[in-house]
DRENKE-773763 format. One record per residue (C-alpha): x, y, z; residue number from 1. Coordinates in Angstrom, 3 decimals. Example, Ala and Ser with C-alpha at 12.3 -4.5 7.8 and 13.67 -1.06 7.14 Angstrom:
<recs>
REC          X          Y          Z    nr
REC     12.300     -4.500      7.800     1
REC     13.670     -1.060      7.140     2
</recs>
This chain:
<recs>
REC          X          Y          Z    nr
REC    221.894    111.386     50.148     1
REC    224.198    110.484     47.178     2
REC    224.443    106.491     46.654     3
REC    228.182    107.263     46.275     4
REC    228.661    107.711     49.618     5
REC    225.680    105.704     51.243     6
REC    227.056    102.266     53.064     7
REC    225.740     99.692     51.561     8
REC    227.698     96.626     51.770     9
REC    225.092     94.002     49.951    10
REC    225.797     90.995     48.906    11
REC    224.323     88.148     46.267    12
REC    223.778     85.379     48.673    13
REC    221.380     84.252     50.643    14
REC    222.906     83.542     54.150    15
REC    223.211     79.565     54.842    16
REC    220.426     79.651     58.064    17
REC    218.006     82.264     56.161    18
REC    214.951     80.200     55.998    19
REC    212.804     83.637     55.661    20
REC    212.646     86.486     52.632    21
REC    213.054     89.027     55.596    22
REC    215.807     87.671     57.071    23
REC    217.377     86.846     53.695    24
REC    216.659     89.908     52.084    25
REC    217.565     92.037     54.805    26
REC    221.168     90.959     54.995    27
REC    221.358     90.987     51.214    28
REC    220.641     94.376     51.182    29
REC    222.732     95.156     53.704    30
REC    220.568     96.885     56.460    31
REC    222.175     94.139     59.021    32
REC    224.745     91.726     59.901    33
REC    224.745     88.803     62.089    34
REC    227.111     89.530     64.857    35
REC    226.342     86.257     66.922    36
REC    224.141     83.703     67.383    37
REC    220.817     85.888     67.241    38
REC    223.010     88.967     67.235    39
REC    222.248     91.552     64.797    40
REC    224.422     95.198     63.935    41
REC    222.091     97.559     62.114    42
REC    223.999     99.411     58.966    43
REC    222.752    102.871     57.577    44
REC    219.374    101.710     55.888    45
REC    218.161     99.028     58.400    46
REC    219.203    102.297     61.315    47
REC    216.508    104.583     59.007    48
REC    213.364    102.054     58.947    49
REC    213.727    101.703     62.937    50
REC    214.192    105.317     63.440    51
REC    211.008    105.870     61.145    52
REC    209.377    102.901     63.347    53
REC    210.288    104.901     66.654    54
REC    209.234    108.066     65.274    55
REC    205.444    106.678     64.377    56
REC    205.581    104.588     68.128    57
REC    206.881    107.510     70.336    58
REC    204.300    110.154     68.273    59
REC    201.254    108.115     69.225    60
REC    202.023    107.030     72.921    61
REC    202.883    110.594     73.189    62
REC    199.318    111.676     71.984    63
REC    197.472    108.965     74.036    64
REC    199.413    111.067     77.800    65
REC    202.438    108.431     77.840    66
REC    205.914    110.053     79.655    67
REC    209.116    108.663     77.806    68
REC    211.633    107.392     79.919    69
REC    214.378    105.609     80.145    70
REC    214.808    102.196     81.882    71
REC    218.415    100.447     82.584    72
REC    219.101     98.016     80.452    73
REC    220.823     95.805     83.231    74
REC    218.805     95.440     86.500    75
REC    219.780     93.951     90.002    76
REC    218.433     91.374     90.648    77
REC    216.806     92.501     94.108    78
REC    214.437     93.273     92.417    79
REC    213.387     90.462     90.628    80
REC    213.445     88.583     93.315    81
REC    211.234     91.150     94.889    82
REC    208.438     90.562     92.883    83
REC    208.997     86.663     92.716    84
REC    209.801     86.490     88.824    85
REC    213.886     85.541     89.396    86
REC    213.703     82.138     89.953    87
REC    210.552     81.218     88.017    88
REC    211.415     83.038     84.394    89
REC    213.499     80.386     83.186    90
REC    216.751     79.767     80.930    91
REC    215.283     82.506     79.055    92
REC    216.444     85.145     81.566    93
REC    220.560     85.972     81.502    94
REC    221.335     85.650     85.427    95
REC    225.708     87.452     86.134    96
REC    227.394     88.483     88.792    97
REC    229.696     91.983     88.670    98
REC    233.497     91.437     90.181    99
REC    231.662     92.293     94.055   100
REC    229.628     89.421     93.631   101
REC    226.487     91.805     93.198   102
REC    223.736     89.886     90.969   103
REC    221.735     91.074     87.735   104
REC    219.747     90.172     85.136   105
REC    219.660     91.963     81.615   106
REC    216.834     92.910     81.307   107
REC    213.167     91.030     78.861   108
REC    210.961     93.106     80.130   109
REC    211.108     96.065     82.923   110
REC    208.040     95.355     85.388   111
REC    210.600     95.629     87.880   112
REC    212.279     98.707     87.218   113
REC    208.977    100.537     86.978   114
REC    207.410     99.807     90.013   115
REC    210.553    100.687     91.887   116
REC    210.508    103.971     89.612   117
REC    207.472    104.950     91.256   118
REC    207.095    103.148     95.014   119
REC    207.795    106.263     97.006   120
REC    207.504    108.591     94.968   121
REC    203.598    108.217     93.725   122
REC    201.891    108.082     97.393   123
REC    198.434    109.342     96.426   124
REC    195.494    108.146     94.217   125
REC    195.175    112.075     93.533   126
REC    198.899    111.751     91.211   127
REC    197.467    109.264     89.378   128
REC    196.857    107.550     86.244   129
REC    200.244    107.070     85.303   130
REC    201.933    105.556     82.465   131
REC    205.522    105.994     81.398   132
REC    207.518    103.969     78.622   133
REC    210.574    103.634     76.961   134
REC    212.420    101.849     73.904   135
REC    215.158    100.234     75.044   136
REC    217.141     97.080     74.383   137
REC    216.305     93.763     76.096   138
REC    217.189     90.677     76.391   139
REC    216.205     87.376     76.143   140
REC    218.478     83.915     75.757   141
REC    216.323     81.966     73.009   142
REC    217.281     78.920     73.264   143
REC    217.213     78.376     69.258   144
REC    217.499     82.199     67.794   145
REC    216.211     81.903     64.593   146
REC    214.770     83.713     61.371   147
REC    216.912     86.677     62.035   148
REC    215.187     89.176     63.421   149
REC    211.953     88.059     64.278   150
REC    213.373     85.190     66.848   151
REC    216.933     87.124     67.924   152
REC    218.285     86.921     71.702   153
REC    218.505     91.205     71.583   154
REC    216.243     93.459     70.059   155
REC    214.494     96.826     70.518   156
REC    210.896     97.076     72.332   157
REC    208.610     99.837     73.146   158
REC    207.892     98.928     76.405   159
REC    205.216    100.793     78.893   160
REC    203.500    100.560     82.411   161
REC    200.730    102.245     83.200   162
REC    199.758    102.480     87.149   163
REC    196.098    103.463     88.036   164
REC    193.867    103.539     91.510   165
REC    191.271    100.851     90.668   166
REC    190.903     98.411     87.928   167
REC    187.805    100.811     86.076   168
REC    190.849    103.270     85.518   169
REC    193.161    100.040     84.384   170
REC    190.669     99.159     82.383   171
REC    189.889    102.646     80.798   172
REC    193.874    102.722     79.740   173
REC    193.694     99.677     78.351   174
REC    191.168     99.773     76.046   175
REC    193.296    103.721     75.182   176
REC    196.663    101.297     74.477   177
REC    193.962     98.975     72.204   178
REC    193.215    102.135     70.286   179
REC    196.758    103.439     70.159   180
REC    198.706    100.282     68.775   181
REC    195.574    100.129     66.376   182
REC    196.820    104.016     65.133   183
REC    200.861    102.628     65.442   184
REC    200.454     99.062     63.136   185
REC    197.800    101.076     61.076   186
REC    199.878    104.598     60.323   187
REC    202.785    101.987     59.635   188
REC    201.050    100.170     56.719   189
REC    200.443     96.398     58.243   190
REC    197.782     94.058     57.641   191
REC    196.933     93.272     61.022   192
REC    194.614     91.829     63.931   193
REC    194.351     92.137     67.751   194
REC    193.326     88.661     69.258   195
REC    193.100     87.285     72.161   196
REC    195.963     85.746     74.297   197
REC    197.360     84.009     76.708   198
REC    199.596     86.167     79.803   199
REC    202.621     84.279     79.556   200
REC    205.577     84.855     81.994   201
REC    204.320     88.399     82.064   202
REC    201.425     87.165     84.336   203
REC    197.821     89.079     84.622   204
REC    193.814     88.950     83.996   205
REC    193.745     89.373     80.569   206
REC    195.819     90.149     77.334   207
REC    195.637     91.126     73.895   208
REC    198.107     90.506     71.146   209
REC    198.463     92.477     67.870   210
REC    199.404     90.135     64.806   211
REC    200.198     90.896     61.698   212
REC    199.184     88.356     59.440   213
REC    201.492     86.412     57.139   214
REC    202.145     83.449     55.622   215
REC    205.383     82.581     57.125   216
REC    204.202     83.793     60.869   217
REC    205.566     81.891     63.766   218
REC    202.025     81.383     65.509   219
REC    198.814     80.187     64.469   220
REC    195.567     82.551     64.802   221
REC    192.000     81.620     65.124   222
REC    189.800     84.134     63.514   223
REC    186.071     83.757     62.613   224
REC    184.614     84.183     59.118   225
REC    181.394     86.040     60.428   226
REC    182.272     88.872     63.214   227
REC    185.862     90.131     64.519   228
REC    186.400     87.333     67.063   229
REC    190.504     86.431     67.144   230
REC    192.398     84.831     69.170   231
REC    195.889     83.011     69.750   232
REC    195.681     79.215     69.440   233
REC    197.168     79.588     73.326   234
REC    193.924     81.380     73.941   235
REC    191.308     80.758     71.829   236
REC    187.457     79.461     72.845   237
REC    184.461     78.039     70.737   238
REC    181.102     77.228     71.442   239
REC    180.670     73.706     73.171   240
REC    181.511     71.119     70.008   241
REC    178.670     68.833     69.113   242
REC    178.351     65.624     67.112   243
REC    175.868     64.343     64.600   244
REC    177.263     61.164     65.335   245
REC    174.922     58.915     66.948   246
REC    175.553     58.704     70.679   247
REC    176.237     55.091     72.092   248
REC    173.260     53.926     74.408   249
REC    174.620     51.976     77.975   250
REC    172.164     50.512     80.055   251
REC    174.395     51.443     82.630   252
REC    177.658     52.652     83.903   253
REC    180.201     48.689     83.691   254
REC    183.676     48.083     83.395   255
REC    184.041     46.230     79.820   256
REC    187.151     43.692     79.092   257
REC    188.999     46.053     76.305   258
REC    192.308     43.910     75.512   259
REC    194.918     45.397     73.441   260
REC    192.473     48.390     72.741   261
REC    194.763     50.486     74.274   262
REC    194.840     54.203     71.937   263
REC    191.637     56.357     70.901   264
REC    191.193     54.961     68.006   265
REC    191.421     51.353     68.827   266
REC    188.527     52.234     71.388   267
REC    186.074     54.109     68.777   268
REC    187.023     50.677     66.600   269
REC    185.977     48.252     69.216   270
REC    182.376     49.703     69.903   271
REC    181.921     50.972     66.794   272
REC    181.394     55.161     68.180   273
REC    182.269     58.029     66.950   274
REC    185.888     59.242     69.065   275
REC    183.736     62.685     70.162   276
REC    181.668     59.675     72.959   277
REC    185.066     58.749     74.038   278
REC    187.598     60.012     77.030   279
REC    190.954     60.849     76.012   280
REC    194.305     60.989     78.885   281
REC    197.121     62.909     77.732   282
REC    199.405     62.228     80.559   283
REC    202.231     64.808     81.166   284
REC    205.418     65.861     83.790   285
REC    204.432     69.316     85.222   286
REC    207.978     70.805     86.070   287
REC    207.502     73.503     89.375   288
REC    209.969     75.594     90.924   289
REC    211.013     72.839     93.701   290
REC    209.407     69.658     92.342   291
REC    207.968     67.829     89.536   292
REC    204.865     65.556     89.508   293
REC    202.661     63.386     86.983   294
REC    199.746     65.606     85.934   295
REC    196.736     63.900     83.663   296
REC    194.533     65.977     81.256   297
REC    191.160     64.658     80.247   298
REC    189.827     66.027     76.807   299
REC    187.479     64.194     74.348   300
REC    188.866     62.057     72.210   301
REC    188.107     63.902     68.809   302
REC    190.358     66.945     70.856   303
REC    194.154     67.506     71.370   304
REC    195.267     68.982     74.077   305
REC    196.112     72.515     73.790   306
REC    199.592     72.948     76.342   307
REC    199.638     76.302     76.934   308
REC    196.386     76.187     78.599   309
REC    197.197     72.998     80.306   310
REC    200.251     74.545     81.760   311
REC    198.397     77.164     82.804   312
REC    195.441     74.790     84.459   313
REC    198.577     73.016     86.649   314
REC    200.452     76.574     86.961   315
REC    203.582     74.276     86.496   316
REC    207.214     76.225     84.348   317
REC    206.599     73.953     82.126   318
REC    205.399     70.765     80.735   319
REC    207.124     67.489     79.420   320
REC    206.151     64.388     78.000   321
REC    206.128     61.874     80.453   322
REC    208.160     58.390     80.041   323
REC    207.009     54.801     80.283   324
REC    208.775     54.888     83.741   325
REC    207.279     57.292     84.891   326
REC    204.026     57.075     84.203   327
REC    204.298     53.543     86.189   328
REC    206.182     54.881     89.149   329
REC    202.930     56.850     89.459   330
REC    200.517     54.147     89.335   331
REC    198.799     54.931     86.117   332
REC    198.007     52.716     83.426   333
REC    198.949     53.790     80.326   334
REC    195.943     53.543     77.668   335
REC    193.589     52.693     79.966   336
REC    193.703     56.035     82.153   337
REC    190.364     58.158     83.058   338
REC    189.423     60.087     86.100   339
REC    186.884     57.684     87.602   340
REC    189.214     55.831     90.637   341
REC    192.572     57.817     89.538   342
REC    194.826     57.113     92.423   343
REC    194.503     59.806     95.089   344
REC    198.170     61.188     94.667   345
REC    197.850     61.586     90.786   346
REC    196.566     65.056     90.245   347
REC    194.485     65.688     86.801   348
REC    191.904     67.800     85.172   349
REC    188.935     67.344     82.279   350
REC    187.962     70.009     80.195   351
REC    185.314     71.688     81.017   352
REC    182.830     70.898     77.822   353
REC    183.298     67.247     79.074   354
REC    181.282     68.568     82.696   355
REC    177.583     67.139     82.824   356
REC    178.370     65.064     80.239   357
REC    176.707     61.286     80.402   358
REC    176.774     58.077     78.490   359
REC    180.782     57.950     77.512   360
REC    183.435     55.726     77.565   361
REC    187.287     55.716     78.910   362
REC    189.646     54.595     80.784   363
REC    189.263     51.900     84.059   364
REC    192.686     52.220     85.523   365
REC    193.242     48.901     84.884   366
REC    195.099     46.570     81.849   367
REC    192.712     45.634     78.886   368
REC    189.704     47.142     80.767   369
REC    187.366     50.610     80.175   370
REC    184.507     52.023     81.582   371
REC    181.256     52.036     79.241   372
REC    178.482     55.038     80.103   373
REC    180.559     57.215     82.202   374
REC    178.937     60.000     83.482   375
REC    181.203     63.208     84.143   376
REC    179.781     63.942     87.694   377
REC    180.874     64.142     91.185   378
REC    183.932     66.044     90.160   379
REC    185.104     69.316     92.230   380
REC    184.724     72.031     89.848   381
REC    188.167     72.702     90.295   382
REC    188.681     69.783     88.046   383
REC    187.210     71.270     85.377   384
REC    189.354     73.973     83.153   385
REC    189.681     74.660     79.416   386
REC    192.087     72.463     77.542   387
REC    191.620     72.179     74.573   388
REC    192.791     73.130     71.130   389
REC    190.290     75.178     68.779   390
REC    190.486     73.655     65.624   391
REC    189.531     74.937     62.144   392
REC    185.483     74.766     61.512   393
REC    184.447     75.018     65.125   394
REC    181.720     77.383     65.959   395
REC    182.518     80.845     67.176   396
REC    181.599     82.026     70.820   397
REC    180.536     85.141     70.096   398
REC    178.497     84.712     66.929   399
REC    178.751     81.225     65.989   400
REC    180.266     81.811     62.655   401
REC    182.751     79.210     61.513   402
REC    186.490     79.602     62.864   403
REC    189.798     78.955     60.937   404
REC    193.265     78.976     61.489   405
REC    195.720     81.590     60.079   406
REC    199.205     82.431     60.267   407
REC    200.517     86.133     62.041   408
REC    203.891     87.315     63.525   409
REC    203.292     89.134     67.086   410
REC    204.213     92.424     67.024   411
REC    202.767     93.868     69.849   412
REC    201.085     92.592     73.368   413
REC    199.340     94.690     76.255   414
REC    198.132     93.567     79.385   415
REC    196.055     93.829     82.611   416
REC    198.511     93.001     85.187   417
REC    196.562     94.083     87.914   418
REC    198.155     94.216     91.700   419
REC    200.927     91.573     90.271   420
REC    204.180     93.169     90.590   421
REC    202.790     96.229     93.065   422
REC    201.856     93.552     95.638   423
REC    204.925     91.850     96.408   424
REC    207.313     95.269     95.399   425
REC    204.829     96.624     98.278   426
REC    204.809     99.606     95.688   427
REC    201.144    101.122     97.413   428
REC    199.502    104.754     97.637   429
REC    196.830    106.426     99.641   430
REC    193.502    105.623     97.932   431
REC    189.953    107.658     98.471   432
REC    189.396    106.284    101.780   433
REC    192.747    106.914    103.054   434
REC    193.454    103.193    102.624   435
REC    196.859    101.816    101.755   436
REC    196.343     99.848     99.161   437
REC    198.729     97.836     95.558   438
REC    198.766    100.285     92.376   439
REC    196.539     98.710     89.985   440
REC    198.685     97.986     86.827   441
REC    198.845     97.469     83.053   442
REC    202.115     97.032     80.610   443
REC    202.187     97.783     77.042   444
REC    204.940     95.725     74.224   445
REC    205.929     96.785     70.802   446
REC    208.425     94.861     68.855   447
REC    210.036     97.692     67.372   448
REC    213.202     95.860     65.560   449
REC    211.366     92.556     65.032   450
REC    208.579     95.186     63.179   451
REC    211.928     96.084     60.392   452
REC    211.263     92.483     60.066   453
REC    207.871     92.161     59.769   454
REC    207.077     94.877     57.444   455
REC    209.481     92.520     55.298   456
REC    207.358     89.601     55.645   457
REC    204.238     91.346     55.281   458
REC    205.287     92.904     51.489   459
REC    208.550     91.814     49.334   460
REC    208.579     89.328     45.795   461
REC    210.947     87.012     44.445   462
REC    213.264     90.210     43.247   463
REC    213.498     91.652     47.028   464
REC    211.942     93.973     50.046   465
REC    209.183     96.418     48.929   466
REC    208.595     99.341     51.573   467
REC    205.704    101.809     52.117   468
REC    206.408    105.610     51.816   469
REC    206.147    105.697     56.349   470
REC    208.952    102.974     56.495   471
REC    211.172    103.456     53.860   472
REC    214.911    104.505     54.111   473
REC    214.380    106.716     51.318   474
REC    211.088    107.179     49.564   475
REC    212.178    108.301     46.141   476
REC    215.461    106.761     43.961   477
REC    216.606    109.136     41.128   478
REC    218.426    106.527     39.090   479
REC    220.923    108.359     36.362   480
REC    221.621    105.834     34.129   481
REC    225.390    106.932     32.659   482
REC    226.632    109.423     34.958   483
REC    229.259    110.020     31.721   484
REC    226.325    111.362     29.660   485
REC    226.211    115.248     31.008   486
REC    222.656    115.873     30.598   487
REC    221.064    112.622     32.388   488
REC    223.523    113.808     35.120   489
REC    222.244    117.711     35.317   490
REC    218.472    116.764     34.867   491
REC    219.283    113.845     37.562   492
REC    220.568    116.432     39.861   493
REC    218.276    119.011     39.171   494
REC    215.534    116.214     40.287   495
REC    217.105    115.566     43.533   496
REC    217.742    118.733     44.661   497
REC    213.989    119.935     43.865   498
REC    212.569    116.439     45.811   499
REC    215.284    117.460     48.787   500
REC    213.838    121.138     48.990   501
REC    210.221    119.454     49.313   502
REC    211.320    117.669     52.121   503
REC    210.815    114.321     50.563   504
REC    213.401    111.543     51.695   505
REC    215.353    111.101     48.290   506
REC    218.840    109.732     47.002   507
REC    220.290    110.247     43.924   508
REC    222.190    106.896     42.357   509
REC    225.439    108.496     40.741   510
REC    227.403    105.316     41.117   511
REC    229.631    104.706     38.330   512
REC    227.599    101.214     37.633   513
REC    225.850     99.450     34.752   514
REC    221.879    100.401     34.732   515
REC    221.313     96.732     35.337   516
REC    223.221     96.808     38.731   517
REC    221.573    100.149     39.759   518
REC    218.162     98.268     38.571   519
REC    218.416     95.324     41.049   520
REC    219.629     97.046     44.140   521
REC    216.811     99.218     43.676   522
REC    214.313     96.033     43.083   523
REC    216.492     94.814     45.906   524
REC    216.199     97.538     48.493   525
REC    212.625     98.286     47.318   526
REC    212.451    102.060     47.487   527
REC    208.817    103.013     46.847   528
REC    209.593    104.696     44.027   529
REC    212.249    105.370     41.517   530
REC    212.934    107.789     38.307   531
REC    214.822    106.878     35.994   532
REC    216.673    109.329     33.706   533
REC    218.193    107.832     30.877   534
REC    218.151    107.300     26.905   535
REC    214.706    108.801     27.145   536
REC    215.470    111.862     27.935   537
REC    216.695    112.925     24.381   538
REC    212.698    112.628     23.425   539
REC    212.229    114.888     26.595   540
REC    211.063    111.799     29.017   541
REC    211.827    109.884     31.914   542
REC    210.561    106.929     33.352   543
REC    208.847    106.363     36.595   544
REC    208.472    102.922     38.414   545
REC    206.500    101.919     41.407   546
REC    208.407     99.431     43.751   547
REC    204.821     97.284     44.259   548
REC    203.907     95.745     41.285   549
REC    207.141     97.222     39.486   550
REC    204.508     99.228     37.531   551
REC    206.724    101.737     34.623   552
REC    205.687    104.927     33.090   553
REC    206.735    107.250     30.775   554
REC    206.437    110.837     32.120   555
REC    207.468    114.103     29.973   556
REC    210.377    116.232     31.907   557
REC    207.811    119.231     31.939   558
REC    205.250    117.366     34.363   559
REC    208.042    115.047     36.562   560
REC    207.940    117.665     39.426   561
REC    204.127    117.666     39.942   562
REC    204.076    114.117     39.526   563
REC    206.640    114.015     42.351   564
REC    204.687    116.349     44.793   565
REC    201.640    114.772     44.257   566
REC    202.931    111.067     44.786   567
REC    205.271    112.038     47.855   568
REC    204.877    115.606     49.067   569
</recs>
């Protein structure tokens, strides 16, 4: 490819809303445009890094026995329905009508369409394992799209669904997908970790995300200093937290006249403990499908609440702060709540490191009063779920090394969804016994445009975007310095033509530009690598610079094409 005649429409500024080098840099360079809000065109470069992304995803998931396919991007929403996800996805999923009155959804994810691809048609545990994927577009309507690509409202994903006879089998392709997206982020140059998570809308027994860590990423990780324990902050455990405090001694359980002490700290304060002996309420609207309702969360006081998990220990859409009015209309007393005589209609839960536990003090349910030497007993273990927030220096689970908080961007996300779709789509087969029975099932995400992104994130500098050989548009620049001076021009062609023969991915800048222009697109752009032929040549030299570090060095004409083959070929 000759720069002359390469599209490449960049531009000086930084876009007003570009908070991020990736989203900043990427439209500066031109490999997109914002069409909308969270609405992205990609231009001739920004096209070649997600067709070299595709070409690494589709190689491996062909290699680990996955069929391509292709899914619709717009789905009826029968469907939907069918499985129970159309009313309880949210604002997140675009809901239309066609000019019959028919209704759709476009399409976040395509559980859905793949169990309806295969009810029918797969009747007998002797066609299976299955697992078929596409990369598609999908939708989702982010209520704030932001950071350009890595927060848009339509992007690409690598989406699969595996169906299987039992969950051994589901379990077998799992851990396959684990060691496939290991292969996909490694072969594509990323820094990266597979945690632990939390389902989501998506639904399931059990998850794993794949971050790649970075200092601008969007979620917070929990990883331990000792062993390979990592998890979402959604989804992350510790050992049971301990205190060196000294524990307060009660006699005996007795309500104790508290007034004004009304927050956590104000209690601690009062009798003089340590906030880890104390009961904390975080008191919260739980918003259902056909209802809403006051839902209290016990945790110790030294914890926060983690919401994910308490959404997911109510199984409410989602979770809001509850008002003053509220919280009275339901009988509770704010800042003197705990679960010993909560009013019968008022449904809560305590964490579960708080079960057993003796000797602490919270709430009475009643103004300017708490309860001294509470013992957390008597309570249906129903009650009892984990809620709270892993914080940086607890002890890991698994090895009891310290933990700490990161950042990482998700990338990709595979689950065990188990009977959850098959179930209620009544997709079934014939297993060993002759038994009709749900296909067992397990989906499989890669963000493949939010990865353009990513890869972004993960390596660029204060002069612009700095790509590995696997993602790069092109991975070598020949930069002729004066196209007007004859012989840079011939030796700069001469160069090209032998990289092109090798089959390396090269263009040849024969713009009619000042070097220093040529320079900073390149810095810009951030080829891998780039030759430049210029004054040097006279003495028989050229000069060769590496995009990372913007390393230079001088390189005689005679030994430029084995330096080439051996850097790129």
């Amino acid at each position: 490819m000759r720069f002359s005649k390469l599209f490449v429409p960049t531009t000086k500024e930084t876009p007003k809303d570009a908070t991020l080098p990736s989203h900043a840099y990427l439209i500066r360079a031109g490999f997109i445009e914002q069409l909308g809000s969270g609405l992205y065109n990609f231009m001739p470069l920004g096209k070649m890094v997600l067709d070299n992304i595709k070409s690494v995803v589709k190689d491996e998931m062909d290699k680990a026995g996955a069929q391509e396919v292709i899914f619709n991007f717009i789905t009826p929403s029968t469907f939907w329905k069918e499985s129970g996800r159309y009313s309880a996805y949210g604002k997140e999923l675009l809901r239309f009508k066609d000019r019959k009155e028919n209704e759709f959804i476009l399409s976040p994810t395509n559980e859905e369409s793949a169990v309806e691809m295969v009810r029918n048609k797969i009747t007998s545990y002797k066609q299976l394992p299955l697992h078929l994927y596409h990369i598609n577009t999908k939708f989702r309507d982010e209520a704030r799209p932001r950071f350009g690509l890595l927060r848009g409202r339509e992007f690409l994903m690598k989406d699969g669904y595996s169906f299987h006879e039992d969950e051994e089998d589901l379990a077998r392709e799992f851990d396959l997908m684990h060691e496939t997206y290991t292969k996909i982020f490694t072969r594509l140059g990323l820094n990266f970790r597979a945690v632990d998570a939390d389902s989501g809308a998506i639904g399931g027994s059990g998850s794993k995300e794949f971050m790649v860590l970075a200092d601008n990423g969007e979620d917070d990780i929990i990883v331990c200093d000792k062993c390979s324990y990592a998890a979402n902050i959604e989804a992350a455990k510790r050992s049971k937290k301990t205190s060196k405090a000294q524990k307060p001694e009660f006699n005996m359980m007795s309500k104790f006249h508290t007034p004004n002490i009304n927050t956590i700290e104000a209690v601690a304060n009062f009798f003089k403990v340590d906030k880890f002996y104390t009961i904390k309420a975080v008191i919260k609207k739980a918003i259902y499908e056909d209802k809403s309702e006051i839902v209290v969360f016990f945790v110790r006081g030294s914890d926060e609440l983690q919401e994910v998990k308490a959404l997911n220990a109510c199984g409410a859409l989602e979770l809001e702060d509850a008002s003053i009015d509220e919280i009275e209309k339901a009988g509770i007393v704010a800042g003197y709540c705990g679960p010993a005589g909560l009013g019968e209609n008022i449904n809560f839960y305590i964490d579960s490191e708080l079960k057993g536990e003796r000797g602490l003090i919270c709430g009475a349910n009643e103004k300017d009063y708490h309860i001294i030497g509470f013992n957390v007993l008597s309570f249906k273990d129903s009650r009892f779920k984990d809620l709270v927030a892993v914080q940086s220096g607890d002890e890991c689970l698994v090895c009891g090394g310290k933990l700490s908080i990161t950042k990482g961007i998700e990338v990709g996300h595979i689950f065990k969804l188990g009977q959850k779709y098959s179930a209620p789509m009544n997709a079934n087969f014939l297993d060993r016994n002759g038994k009709s029975v749900p296909f067992f099932m397990g989906c499989y995400g890669i963000g493949v445009s939010r990865l353009v992104a990513v890869a972004v994130e993960s390596k660029h500098d204060e002069k612009g975007m700095i790509w590995n050989k696997e993602l790069a548009p092109f991975e070598l620049i020949i930069i002729v310095s004066s196209i007007k001076d004859e012989e840079q021009m011939k030796f700069g062609e001469e160069i090209y033509e032998f990289a092109k023969n090798l089959g390396i991915k090269v263009i040849l800048d024969d713009r009619n530009e000042r070097f220093g222009v040529k320079m900073s697109k390149f810095e810009l752009i951030g080829f891998p690598y780039a030759i430049i032929v210029g004054k040097g040549l006279k003495d028989s030299k050229v000069e060769l610079i590496t995009r990372d570090g913007l390393e230079k060095k001088e390189i005689s004409i005679s030994e430029i094409k084995e330096c080439i083959k051996e850097l790129l070929s």
